[in-house]
KEZA-703505 format. One record per residue (C-alpha): residue number from 1; x, y, z. Coordinates in pm, whole numbers, plus 50000, padded with zeros to 5 digits. Layout:
REM KEZA-703505
@n:NUM&u:X&v:Y&w:Z;
...
***
This chain:
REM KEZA-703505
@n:1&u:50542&v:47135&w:51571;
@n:2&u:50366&v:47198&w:51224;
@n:3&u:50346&v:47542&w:51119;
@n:4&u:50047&v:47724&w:51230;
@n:5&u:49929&v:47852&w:50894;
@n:6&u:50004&v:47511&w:50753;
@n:7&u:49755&v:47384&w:50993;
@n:8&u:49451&v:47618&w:50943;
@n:9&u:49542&v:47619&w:50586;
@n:10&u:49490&v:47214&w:50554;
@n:11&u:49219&v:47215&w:50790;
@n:12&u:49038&v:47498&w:50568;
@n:13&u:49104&v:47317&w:50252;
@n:14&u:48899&v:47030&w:50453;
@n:15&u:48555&v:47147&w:50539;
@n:16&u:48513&v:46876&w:50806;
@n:17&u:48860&v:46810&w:50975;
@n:18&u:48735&v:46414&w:50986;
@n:19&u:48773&v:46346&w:50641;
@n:20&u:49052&v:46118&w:50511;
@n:21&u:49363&v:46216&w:50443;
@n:22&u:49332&v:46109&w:50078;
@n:23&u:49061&v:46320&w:50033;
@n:24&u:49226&v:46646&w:50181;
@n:25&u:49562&v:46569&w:49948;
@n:26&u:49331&v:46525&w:49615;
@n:27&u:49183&v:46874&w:49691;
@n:28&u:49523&v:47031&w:49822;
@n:29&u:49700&v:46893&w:49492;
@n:30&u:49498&v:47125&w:49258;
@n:31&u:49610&v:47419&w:49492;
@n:32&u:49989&v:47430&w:49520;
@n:33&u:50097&v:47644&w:49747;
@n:34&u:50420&v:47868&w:49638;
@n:35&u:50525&v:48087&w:49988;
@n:36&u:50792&v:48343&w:50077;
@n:37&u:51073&v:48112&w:50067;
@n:38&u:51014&v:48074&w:49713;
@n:39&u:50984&v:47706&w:49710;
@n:40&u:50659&v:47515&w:49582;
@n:41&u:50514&v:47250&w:49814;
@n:42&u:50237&v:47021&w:49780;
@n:43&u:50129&v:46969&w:50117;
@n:44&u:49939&v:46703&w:50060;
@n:45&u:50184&v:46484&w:49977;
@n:46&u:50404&v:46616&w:50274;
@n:47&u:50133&v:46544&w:50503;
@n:48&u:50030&v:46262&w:50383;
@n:49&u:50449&v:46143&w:50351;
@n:50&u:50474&v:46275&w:50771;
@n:51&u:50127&v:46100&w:50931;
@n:52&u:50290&v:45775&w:50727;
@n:53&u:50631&v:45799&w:50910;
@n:54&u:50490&v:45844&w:51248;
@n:55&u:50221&v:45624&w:51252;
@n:56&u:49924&v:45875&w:51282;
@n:57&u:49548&v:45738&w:51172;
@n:58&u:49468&v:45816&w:50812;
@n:59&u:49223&v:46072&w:50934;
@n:60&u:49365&v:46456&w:50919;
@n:61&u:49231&v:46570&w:51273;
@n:62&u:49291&v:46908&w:51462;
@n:63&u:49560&v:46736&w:51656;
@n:64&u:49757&v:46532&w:51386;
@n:65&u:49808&v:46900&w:51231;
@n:66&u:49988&v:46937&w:51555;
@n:67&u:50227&v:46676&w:51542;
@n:68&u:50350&v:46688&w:51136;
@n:69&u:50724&v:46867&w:51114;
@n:70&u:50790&v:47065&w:50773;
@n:71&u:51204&v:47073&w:50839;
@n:72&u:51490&v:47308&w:50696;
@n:73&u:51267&v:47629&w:50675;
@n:74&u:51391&v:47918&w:50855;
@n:75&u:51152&v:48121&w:51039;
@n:76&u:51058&v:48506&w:51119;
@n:77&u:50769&v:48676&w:51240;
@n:78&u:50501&v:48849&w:51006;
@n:79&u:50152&v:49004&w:51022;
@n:80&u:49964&v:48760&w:50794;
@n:81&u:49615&v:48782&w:50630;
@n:82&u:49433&v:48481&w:50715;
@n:83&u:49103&v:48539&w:50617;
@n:84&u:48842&v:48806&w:50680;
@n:85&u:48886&v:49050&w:50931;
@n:86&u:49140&v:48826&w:51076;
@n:87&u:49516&v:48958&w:51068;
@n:88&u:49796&v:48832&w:51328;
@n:89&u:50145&v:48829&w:51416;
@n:90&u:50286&v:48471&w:51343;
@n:91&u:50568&v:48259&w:51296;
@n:92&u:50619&v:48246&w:50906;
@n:93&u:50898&v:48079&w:50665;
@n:94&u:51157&v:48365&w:50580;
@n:95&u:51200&v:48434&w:50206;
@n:96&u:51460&v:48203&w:50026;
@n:97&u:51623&v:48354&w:49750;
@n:98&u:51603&v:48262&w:49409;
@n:99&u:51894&v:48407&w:49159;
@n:100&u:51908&v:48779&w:49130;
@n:101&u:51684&v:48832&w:49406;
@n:102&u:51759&v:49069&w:49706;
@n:103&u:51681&v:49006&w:50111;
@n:104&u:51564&v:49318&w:50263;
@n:105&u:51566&v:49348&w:50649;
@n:106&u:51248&v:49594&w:50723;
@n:107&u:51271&v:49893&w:50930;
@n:108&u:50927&v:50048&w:50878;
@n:109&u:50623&v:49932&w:50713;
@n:110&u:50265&v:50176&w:50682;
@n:111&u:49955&v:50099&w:50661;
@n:112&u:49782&v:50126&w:50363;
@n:113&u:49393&v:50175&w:50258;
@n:114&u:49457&v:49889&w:50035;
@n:115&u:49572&v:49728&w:50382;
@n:116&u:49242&v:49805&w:50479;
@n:117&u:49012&v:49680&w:50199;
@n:118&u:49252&v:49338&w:50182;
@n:119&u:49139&v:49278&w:50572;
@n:120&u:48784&v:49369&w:50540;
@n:121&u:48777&v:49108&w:50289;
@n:122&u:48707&v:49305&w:49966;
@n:123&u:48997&v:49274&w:49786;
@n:124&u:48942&v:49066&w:49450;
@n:125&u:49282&v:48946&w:49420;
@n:126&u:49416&v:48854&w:49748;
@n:127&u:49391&v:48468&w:49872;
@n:128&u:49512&v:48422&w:50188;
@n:129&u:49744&v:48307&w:50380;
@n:130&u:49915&v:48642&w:50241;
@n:131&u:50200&v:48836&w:50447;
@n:132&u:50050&v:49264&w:50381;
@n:133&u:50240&v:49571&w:50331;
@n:134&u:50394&v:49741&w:50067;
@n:135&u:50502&v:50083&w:50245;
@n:136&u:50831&v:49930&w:50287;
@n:137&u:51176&v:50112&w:50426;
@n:138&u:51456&v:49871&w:50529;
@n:139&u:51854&v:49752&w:50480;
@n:140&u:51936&v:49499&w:50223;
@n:141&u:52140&v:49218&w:50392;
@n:142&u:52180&v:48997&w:50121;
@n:143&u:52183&v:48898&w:49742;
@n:144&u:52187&v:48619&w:49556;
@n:145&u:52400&v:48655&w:49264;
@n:146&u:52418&v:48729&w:48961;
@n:147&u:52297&v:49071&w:49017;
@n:148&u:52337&v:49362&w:48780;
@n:149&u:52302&v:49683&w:49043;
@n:150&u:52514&v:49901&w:49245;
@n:151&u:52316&v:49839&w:49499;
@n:152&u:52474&v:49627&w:49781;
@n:153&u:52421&v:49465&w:50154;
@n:154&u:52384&v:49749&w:50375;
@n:155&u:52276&v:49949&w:50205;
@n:156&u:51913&v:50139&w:50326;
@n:157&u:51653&v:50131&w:50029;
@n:158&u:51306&v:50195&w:49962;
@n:159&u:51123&v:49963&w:49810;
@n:160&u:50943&v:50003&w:49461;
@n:161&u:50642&v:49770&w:49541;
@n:162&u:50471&v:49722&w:49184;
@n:163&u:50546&v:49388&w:48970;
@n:164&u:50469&v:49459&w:48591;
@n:165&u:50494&v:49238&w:48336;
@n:166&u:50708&v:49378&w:48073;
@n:167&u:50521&v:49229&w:47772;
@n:168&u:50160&v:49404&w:47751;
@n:169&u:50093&v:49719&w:47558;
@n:170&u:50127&v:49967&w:47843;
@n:171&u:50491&v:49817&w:48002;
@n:172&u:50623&v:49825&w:47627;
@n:173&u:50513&v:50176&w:47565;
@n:174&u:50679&v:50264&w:47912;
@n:175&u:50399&v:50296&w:48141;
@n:176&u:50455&v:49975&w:48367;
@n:177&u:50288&v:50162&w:48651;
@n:178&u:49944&v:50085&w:48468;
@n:179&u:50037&v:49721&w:48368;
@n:180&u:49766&v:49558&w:48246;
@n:181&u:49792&v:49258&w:48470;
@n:182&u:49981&v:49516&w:48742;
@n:183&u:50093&v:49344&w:49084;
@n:184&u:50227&v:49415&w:49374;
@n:185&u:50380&v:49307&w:49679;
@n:186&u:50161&v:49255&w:49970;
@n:187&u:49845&v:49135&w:49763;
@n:188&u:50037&v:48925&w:49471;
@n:189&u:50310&v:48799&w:49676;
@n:190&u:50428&v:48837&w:50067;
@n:191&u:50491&v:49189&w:50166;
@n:192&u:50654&v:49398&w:50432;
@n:193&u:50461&v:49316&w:50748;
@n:194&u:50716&v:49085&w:50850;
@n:195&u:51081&v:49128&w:50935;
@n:196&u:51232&v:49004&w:50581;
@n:197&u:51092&v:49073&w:50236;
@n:198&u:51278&v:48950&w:49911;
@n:199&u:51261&v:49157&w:49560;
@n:200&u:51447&v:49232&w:49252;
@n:201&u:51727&v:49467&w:49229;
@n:202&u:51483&v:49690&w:49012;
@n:203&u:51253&v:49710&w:49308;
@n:204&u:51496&v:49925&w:49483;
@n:205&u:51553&v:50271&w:49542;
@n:206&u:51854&v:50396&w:49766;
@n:207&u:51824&v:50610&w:50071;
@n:208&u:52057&v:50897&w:50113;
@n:209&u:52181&v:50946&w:50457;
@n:210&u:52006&v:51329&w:50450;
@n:211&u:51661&v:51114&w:50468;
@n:212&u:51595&v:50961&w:50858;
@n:213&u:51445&v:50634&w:50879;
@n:214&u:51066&v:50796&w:50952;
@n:215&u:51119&v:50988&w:50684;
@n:216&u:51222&v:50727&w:50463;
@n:217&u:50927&v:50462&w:50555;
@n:218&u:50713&v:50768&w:50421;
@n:219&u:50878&v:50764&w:50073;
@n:220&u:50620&v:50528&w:49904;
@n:221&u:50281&v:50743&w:49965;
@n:222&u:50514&v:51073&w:49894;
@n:223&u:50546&v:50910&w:49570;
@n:224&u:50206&v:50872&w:49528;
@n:225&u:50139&v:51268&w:49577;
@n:226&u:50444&v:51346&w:49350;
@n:227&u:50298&v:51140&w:49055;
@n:228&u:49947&v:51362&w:49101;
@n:229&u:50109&v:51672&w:49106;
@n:230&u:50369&v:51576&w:48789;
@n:231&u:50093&v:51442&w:48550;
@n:232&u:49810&v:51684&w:48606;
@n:233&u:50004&v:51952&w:48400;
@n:234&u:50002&v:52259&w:48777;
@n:235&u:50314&v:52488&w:48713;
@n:236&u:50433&v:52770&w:48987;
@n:237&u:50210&v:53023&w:49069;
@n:238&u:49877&v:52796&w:48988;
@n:239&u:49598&v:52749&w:49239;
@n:240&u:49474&v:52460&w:49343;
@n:241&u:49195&v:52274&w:49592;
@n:242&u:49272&v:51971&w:49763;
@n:243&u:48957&v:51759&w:49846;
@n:244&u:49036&v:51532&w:50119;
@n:245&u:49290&v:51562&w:50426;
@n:246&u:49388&v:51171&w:50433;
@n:247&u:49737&v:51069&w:50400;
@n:248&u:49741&v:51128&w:50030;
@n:249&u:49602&v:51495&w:50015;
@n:250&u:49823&v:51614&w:50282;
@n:251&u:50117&v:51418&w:50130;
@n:252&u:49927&v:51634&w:49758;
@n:253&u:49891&v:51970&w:49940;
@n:254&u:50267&v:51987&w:50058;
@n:255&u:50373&v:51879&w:49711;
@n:256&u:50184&v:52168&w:49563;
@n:257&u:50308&v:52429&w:49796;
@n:258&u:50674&v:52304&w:49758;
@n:259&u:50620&v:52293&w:49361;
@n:260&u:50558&v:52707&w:49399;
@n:261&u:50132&v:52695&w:49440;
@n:262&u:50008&v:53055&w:49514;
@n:263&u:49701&v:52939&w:49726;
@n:264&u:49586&v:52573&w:49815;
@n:265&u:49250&v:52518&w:49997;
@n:266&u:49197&v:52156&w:50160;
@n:267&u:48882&v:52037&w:50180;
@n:268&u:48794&v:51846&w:50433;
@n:269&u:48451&v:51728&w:50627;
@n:270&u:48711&v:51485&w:50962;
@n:271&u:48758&v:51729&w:51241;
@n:272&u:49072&v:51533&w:51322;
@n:273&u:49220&v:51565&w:50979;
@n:274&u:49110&v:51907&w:50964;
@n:275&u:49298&v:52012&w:51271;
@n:276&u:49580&v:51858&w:51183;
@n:277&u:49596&v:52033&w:50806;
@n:278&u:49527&v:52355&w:51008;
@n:279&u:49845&v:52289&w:51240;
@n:280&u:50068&v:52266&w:50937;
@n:281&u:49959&v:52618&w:50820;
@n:282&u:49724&v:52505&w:50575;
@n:283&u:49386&v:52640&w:50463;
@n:284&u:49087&v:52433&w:50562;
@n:285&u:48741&v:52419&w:50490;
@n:286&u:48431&v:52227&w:50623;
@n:287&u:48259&v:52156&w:50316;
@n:288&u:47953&v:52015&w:50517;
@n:289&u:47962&v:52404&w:50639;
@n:290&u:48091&v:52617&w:50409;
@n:291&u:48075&v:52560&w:50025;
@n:292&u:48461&v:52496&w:49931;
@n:293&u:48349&v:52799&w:49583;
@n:294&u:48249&v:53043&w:49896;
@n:295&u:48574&v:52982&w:50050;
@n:296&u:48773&v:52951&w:49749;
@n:297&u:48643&v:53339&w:49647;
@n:298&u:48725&v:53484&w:49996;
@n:299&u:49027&v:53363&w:49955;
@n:300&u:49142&v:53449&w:49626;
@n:301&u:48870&v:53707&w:49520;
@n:302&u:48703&v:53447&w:49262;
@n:303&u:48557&v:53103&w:49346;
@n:304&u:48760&v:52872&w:49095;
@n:305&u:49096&v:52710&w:49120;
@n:306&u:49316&v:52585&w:48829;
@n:307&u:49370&v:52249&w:48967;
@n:308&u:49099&v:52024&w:49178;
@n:309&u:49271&v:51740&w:49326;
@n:310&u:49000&v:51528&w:49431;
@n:311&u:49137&v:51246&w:49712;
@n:312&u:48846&v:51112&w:49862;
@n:313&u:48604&v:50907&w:49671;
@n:314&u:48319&v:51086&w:49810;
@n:315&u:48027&v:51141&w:49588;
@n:316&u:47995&v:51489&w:49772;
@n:317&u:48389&v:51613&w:49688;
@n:318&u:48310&v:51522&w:49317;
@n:319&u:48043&v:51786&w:49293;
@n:320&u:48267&v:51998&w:49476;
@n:321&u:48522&v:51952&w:49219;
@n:322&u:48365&v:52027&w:48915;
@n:323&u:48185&v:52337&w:49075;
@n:324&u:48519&v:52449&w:49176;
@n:325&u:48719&v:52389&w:48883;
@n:326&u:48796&v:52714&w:48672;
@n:327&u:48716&v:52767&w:48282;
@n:328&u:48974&v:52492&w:48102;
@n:329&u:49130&v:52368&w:48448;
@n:330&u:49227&v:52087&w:48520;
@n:331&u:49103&v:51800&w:48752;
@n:332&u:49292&v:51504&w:48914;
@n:333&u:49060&v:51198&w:49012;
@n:334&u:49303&v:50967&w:49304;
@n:335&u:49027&v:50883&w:49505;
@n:336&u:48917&v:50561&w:49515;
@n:337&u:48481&v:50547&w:49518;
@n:338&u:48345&v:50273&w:49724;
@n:339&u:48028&v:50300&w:49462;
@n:340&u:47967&v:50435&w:49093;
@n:341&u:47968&v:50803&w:49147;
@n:342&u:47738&v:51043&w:48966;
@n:343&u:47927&v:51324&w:48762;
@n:344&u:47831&v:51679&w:48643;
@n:345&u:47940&v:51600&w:48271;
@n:346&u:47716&v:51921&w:48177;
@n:347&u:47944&v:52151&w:48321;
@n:348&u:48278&v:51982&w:48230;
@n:349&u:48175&v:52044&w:47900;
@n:350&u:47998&v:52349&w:47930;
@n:351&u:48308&v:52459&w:48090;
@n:352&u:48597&v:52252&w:47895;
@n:353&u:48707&v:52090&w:48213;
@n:354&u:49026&v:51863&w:48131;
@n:355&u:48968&v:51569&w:48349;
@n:356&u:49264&v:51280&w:48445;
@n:357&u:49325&v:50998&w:48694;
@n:358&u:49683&v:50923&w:48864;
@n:359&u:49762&v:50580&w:48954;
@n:360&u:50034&v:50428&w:49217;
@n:361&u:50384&v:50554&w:49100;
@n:362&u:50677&v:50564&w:48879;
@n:363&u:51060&v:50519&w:48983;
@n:364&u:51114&v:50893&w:48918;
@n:365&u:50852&v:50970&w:49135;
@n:366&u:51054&v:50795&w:49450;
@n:367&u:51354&v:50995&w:49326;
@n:368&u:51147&v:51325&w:49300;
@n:369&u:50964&v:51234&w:49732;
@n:370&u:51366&v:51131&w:49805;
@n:371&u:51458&v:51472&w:49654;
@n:372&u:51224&v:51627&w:49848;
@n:373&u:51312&v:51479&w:50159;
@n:374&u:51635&v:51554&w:50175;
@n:375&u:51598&v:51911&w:50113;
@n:376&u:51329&v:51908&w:50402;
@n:377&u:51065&v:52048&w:50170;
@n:378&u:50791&v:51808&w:50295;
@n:379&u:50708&v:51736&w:50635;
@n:380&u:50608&v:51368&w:50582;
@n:381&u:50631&v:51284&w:51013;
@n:382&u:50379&v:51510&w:51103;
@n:383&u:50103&v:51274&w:50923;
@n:384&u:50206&v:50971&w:51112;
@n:385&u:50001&v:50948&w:51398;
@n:386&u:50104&v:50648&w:51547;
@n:387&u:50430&v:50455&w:51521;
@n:388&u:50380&v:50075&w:51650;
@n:389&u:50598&v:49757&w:51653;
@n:390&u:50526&v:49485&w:51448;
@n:391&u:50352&v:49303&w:51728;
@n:392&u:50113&v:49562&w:51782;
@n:393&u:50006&v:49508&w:51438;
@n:394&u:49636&v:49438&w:51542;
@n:395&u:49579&v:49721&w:51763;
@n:396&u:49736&v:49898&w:51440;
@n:397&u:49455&v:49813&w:51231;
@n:398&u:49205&v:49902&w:51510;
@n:399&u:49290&v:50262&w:51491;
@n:400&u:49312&v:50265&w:51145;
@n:401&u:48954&v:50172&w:51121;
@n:402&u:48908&v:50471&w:51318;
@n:403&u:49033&v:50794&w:51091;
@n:404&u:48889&v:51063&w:51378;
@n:405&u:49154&v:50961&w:51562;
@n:406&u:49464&v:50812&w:51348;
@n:407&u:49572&v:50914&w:51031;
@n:408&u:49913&v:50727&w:50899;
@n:409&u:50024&v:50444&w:51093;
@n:410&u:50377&v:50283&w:51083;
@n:411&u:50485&v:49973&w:51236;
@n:412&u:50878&v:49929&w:51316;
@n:413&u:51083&v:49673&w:51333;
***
């Protein structure tokens, strides 16, 4: 039987599934198709080659896509993106190796809000068919020499999802986590949703055996809150407020109070995600209730913070931030705003507010969440609200797309 995605993929390429098969290979050849196993097809000429050999009509119909054979390609199953709002569990080729490369067996995979933007469509970069995920915890089981890296087959690893180029201005000043043609796996190339993902050694990060497997698939987003906290300058004994109680400003707020913070106040307008900050022992506000400066001065007696950690994107939490922010703090835009936001430049230079972004990750910042995890200074399990196999991976997204209810989701395999 010819591959599924092979199918919808030729008989996309072809608006009207009647047209000749010379047509559909002229427009097929000016899209090559490079997939997980590394190799480069043209299908066209494979097709084309297959409905020769057994006869078929010279017209690509629904049903001759049914009867072509692609042979030698080993297969696995993996959530792919196939086009908006459409993401399914499905036979797939597993990755071939190309020298130097790594095989990773995957344990865990999370779900991502990139996840989320990539299925809704509004992703720039993503073309489907595209295997998601880059929350990725699993055991390498092989490696295709030569490799230079201690790390081995069996052993369990993290995986460092970015792909920079080396070459631009930012990689050769040593800042490849802001690349300026950054990738990553699970929009640029296949990712985790599957049960195999290839990488470079570099991409890897060893697990220590202190770190579970739960706690492990939680190591990427960790990473994300450890590179906020290390760039926006906090020390022990600062205070801080957290605006948002997603993944990433729970994941922020633990990393503060584990770094030595002397008060943290989370912001948050989700019930859900409220409740759940407030069963950790955390401090939690209803900003659509009480202003997060009101709550900030009973409190700590005053109604500024040295650090605003703004992790929403909300037009609203921006306000908040800048009202909130103390005499030559400090705030940390992670966020991600769905529209332009407005900004109360006034009063960040009335008040000589130092202002920063944090983006994705560095390697030290996996050692630093690893670190953490093994000394049990963050309690990464108690975001995960849901832990799902792989074939679940719709119902997944479902609840995903509902945050009163879900707040990390993992799939295992």
């Amino acid at each position: 039987m010819f591959d599924q995605f092979v199918a919808q993929l030729l008989l996309e390429v072809c608006a009207d599934p009647g047209q000749a098969v010379h047509e559909a290979a002229g427009r097929l050849d000016s899209k090559r198709i490079a997939f997980a196993t590394g190799m480069e097809i043209t299908w066209s000429v494979a097709v084309a080659l297959q409905l020769s050999e057994n006869r078929r009509p010279a017209v690509l119909r629904p049903q001759d896509c049914q009867q072509v054979s692609i042979k030698g390609v080993m297969k696995m199953q993996a959530g792919v993106y196939t086009g908006v709002d459409t993401l399914k569990l499905q036979e797939w080729p597993k990755p071939k190796l190309d020298k130097g490369e790594m095989l990773v067996k995957v344990r865990y995979a999370g779900i991502c809000g990139t996840d989320m933007m990539i299925h809704a469509g509004k992703h720039p970069r993503v073309v489907p068919p595209r295997v998601l995920g880059h929350e990725i915890f699993g055991t390498v089981v092989e490696v295709s020499p030569p490799v230079e890296s201690q790390i081995k087959e069996g052993d369990r690893v993290a995986v460092f999802p970015l792909i920079s180029c080396g070459r631009c201005a930012p990689c050769r000043e040593g800042n490849a986590h802001v690349c300026e043609i950054l990738g990553l796996l699970g929009i640029d190339t296949d990712g985790g949703f599957a049960e195999y993902v290839k990488v470079s050694p570099d991409q890897l990060i060893p697990v220590p055996s202190g770190v579970d497997d739960e706690q492990a698939a939680l190591i990427e987003p960790l990473s994300v809150a450890v590179h906020v906290v290390r760039t926006s300058g906090f020390t022990a004994g600062d205070t801080a407020l957290v605006t948002g109680a997603g993944p990433i400003g729970n994941l922020i707020t633990q990393v503060l109070t584990a770094a030595g913070a002397r008060r943290v106040l989370i912001s948050e307008a989700k019930a859900f995600r409220r409740d759940l900050a407030k069963r950790m022992g955390f401090a939690v506000v209803n900003p659509q209730e009480v202003k997060p400066t009101e709550a900030i001065r009973e409190m700590s007696g005053e109604p500024f913070v040295d650090h605003v950690f703004e992790a929403t994107g909300v037009a609203a939490a921006y306000r908040d931030a800048v009202q909130a922010c103390k005499v030559r703090g400090h705030i940390t835009f992670v966020g991600l705003p769905k529209t332009m936001p407005e900004v109360d430049v006034l009063n960040l230079v009335f008040k000589e507010i130092r202002t920063a972004g944090a983006r994705v990750y560095t390697p030290k910042d996996f050692l630093v969440a690893i670190s953490l995890l093994e000394r049990g200074a963050i309690d990464v399990k108690s975001v995960v609200t849901d832990n799902l196999s792989l074939k679940d991976i719709e119902v997944g997204l479902q609840r995903m797309h509902d945050p009163d209810h879900s707040l990390k989701i993992l799939f295992s395999l």
